[in-house]
C-alpha positions, -999 to 999 in steps of 0.1 A, spaced: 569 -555 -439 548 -554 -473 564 -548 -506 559 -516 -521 557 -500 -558 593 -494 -574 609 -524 -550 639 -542 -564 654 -576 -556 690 -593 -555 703 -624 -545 738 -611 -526 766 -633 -520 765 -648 -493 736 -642 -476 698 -642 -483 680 -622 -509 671 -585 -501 648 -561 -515 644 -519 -515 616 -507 -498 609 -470 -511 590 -442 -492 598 -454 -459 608 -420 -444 582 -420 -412 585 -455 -407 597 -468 -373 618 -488 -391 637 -463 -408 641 -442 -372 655 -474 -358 681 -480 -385 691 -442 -383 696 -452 -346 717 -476 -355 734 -455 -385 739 -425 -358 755 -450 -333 779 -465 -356 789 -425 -368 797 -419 -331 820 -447 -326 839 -444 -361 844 -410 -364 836 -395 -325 807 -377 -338 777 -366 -311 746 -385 -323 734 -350 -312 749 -329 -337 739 -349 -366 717 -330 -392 682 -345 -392 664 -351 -421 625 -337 -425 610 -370 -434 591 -347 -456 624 -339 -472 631 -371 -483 595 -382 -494 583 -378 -537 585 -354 -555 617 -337 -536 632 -371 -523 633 -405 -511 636 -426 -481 646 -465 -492 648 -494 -468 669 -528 -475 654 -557 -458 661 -593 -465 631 -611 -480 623 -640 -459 628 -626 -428 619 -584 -428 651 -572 -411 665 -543 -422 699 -544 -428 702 -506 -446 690 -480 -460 694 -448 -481 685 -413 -493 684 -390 -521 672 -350 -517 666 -331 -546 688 -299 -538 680 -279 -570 666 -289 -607 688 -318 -621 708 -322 -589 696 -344 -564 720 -354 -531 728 -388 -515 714 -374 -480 726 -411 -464 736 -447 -472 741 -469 -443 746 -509 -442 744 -531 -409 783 -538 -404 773 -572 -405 759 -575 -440 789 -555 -458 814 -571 -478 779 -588 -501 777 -567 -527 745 -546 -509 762 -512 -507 767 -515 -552 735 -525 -548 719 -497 -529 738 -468 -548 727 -477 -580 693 -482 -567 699 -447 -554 713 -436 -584 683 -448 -603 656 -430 -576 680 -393 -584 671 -401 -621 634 -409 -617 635 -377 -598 650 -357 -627 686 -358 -613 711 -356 -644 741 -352 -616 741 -368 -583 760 -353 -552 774 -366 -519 796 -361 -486 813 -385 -465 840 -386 -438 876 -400 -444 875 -425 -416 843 -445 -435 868 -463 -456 847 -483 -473 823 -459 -486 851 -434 -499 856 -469 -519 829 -475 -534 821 -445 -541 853 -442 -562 850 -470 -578 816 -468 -588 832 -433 -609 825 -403 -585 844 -380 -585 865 -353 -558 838 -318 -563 838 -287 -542 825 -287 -512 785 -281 -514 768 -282 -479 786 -268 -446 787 -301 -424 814 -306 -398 817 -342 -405 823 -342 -440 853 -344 -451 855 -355 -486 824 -346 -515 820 -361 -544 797 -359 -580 787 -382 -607 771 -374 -641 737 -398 -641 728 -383 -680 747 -389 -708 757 -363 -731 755 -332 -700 779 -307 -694 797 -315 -664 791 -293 -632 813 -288 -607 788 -282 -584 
């Protein structure tokens, strides 16, 4: 897989260096990792791979989104990936954020959502939104930790069960959107 424009680089602990791939929406290898992603959902949380909502690649490609991969450098694998949809002017979702089980526990998913946070900024985003079911443990962790915050609810989805927000900008009002 060749680099593209707006890739970033870290050395995790642990385990080789990775990079983010940007605008990799219609890739095969972003399908197969949503396989993968989608799999994992319906063992965790007894979700029907079926019912998941799909994402129009279209969606999640510049100016109203984006779709990153994270591969290791030497060897191409892709061990994750994530998304951010603009919903409306200065708000832009965390669509997905998904790490091969195997690769967790490096630093990677820190990694990811503030390469994510930094893709909702270049994007305009001055507050960033997401959703995620209780039983993914982990991510309701970091996600805390990395300051987001309980909101109300701001998409109908079944599966989520917790939503959160974080102010990107400086100095604006808080939403509670």
């Amino acid at each position: 897989m060749e680099p593209t424009a707006g890739q970033a680089r870290q050395q995790p602990a642990g385990g080789p260096p990775v990079r983010i791939l940007e605008g990799q929406a219609g890739s095969k290898a972003a399908a197969r990792a949503m396989r993968a992603y989608l799999a994992e959902l319906e063992d965790r949380i007894d979700m029907d791979p079926s019912l998941a909502e799909a994402v129009d690649p279209a969606e999640v490609t510049p100016p109203r989104g984006d779709f990153m991969l994270v591969s290791e450098v030497a060897s191409g694998d892709v061990v994750g990936f994530g998304a951010v949809l603009v919903l409306e002017p200065g708000v832009v979702e965390i669509k997905r954020m998904w790490l091969r089980p195997d690769v967790r526990g490096r630093g990677l998913g820190r990694f990811l959502l503030k390469h994510l946070e930094n893709r909702a900024r270049a994007l305009g985003g001055r507050r960033v939104l997401l959703g995620v079911n209780d039983s993914l443990v982990e991510a309701c962790g970091l996600y805390r930790a990395s300051g987001y915050e309980p909101v109300e609810r701001f998409a109908p989805s079944p599966h989520v069960t917790h939503f959160f927000g974080k102010q990107l900008v400086r100095g604006e009002p808080s939403d509670e959107t």
